[in-house]
C-alpha positions in Angstrom: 15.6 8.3 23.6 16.4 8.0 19.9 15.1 6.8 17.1 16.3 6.5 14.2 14.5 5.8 10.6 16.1 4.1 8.0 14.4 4.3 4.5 14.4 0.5 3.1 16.5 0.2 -0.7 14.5 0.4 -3.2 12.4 -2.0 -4.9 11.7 -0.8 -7.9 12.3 2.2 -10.3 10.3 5.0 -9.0 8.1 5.2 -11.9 7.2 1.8 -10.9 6.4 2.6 -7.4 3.2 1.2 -6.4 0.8 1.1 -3.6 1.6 -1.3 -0.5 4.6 -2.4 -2.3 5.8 -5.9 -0.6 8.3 -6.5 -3.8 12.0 -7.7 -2.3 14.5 -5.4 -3.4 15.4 -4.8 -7.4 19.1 -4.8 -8.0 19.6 -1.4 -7.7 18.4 -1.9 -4.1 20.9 -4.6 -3.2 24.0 -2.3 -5.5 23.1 1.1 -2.7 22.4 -1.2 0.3 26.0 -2.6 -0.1 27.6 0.5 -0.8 25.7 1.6 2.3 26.8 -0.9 5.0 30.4 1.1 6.1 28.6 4.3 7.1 24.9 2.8 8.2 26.5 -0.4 10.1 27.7 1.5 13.0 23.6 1.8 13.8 23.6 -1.9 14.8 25.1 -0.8 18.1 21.3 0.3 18.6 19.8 -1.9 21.4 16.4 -2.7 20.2 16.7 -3.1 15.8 13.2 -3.0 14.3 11.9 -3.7 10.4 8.5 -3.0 8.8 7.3 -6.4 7.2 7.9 -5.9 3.6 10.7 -7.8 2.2 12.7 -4.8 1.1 12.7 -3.6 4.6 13.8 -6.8 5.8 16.4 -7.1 3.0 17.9 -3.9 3.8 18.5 -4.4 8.1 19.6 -8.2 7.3 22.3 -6.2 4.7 23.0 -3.5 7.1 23.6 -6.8 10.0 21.0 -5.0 11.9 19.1 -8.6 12.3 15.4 -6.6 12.7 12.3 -7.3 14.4 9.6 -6.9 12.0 7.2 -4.6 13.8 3.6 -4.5 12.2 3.0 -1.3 13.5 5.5 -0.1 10.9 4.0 -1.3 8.3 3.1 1.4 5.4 -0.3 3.2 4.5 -3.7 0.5 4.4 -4.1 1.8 0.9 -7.3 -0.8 0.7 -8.2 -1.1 -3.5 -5.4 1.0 -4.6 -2.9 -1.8 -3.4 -0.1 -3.3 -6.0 -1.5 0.0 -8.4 0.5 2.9 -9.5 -0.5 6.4 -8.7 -0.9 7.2 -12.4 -3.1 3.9 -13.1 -5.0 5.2 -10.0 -5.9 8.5 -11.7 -6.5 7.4 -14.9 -9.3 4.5 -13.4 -10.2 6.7 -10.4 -9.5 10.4 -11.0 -12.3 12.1 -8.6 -11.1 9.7 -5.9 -7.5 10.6 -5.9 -8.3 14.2 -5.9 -10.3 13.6 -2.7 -7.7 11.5 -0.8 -4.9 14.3 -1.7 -7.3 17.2 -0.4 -8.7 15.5 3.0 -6.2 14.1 5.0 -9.3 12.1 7.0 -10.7 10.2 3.4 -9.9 6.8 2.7 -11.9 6.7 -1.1 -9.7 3.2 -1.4 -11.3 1.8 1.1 -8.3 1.4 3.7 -6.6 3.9 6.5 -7.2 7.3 6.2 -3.6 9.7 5.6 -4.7 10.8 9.5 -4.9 7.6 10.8 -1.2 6.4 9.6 0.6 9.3 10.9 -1.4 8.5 14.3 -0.6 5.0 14.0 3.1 5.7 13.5 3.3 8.1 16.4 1.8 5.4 18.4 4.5 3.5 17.5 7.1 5.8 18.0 5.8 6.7 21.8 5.9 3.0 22.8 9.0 2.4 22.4 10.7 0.7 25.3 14.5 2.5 26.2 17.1 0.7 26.5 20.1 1.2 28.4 21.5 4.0 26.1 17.7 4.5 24.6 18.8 3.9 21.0 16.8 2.5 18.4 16.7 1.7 14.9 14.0 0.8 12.3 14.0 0.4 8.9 11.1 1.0 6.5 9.2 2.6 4.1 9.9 6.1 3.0 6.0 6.7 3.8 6.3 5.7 7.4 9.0 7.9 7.9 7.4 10.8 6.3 4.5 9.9 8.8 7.0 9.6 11.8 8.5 13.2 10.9 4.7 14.8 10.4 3.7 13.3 13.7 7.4 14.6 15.6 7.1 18.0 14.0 3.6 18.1 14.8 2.9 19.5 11.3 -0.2 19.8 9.2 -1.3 16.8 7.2 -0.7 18.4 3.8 2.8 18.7 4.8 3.1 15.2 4.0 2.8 15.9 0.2 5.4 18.1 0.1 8.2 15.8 1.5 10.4 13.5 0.3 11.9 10.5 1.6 14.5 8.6 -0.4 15.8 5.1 -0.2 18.5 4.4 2.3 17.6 8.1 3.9 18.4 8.2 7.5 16.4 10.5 10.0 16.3 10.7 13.8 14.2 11.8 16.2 15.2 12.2 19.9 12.7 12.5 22.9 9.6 10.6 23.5 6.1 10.2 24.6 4.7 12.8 22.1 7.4 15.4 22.5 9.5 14.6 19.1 12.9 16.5 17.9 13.5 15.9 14.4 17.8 15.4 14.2 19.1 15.8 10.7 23.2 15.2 9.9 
């Protein structure tokens, strides 16, 4: 099978990137997904078409003439208290709590999922995945869920999802299934 991840456009600047971000896209967003649609559209040949349920997610694959499923499961990080917050209003209100959620991977200090519990959710995800006849799908969503789907394929350590970066419109894919992942790139 293969799956592969499209980042949603963006929603907002990046220094205004906030927690659980539902925000439709900014018009920026709608200016790249355009510009997008000749080299992504050939993915709507994909026989199951899946969205996370955020707006901008749902913006992007309408764009893209995907016509996507929203799919719960892909939904981004429970980030509980934090949600709608920036990460720098975060640390400036919170300061000891940040510095334990970026250090264990299995704290929740906001009060929602645990880092360890999304990356487990998404692989869930990803090995339920019914195959079609040609066993292609396509999703679009967060850059956080895709940085959970490629932790989870690459069966990498939990920290490793600090030190990667997802941006909008960035296509992934991942071939195989049932826990055994391959991370495709190009």
């Amino acid at each position: 099978m293969l799956v592969t991840l499209i980042a949603a456009a963006r929603t907002s600047p990046l220094l205004d990137a906030r927690f659980g971000d539902d925000r439709p896209l900014d018009a920026a967003g709608w200016q790249a997904v355009e510009r997008a649609v000749p080299a992504l559209a050939p993915l709507a040949a994909a026989e199951l078409r899946y969205c996370s349920p955020t707006p901008g997610a749902r913006q992007t694959g309408d764009v893209l003439g995907l016509a996507p499923l929203a799919q719960p499961a892909l939904r981004d990080c429970d980030m509980g208290r934090w949600r709608g917050m920036t990460l720098p209003e975060v640390s400036a209100r919170e300061p000891a709590a940040v510095e334990a959620w970026l250090a264990d991977p299995r704290s929740a200090p906001h009060g929602g999922e645990p880092l360890i519990a999304f990356v487990t959710r998404i692989g869930g995800w990803l090995d339920t995945r019914p195959a079609g006849p040609h066993g292609r799908v396509v999703a679009v969503t967060e850059s956080t869920v895709i940085r959970a789907a490629m932790l989870y394929a690459l069966k990498a350590p939990p920290y490793s999802y600090w030190r990667t970066e997802v941006h909008p419109l960035s296509v992934i894919s991942l071939s195989g299934g049932g826990g055994r992942w391959n991370l495709r790139l190009g």
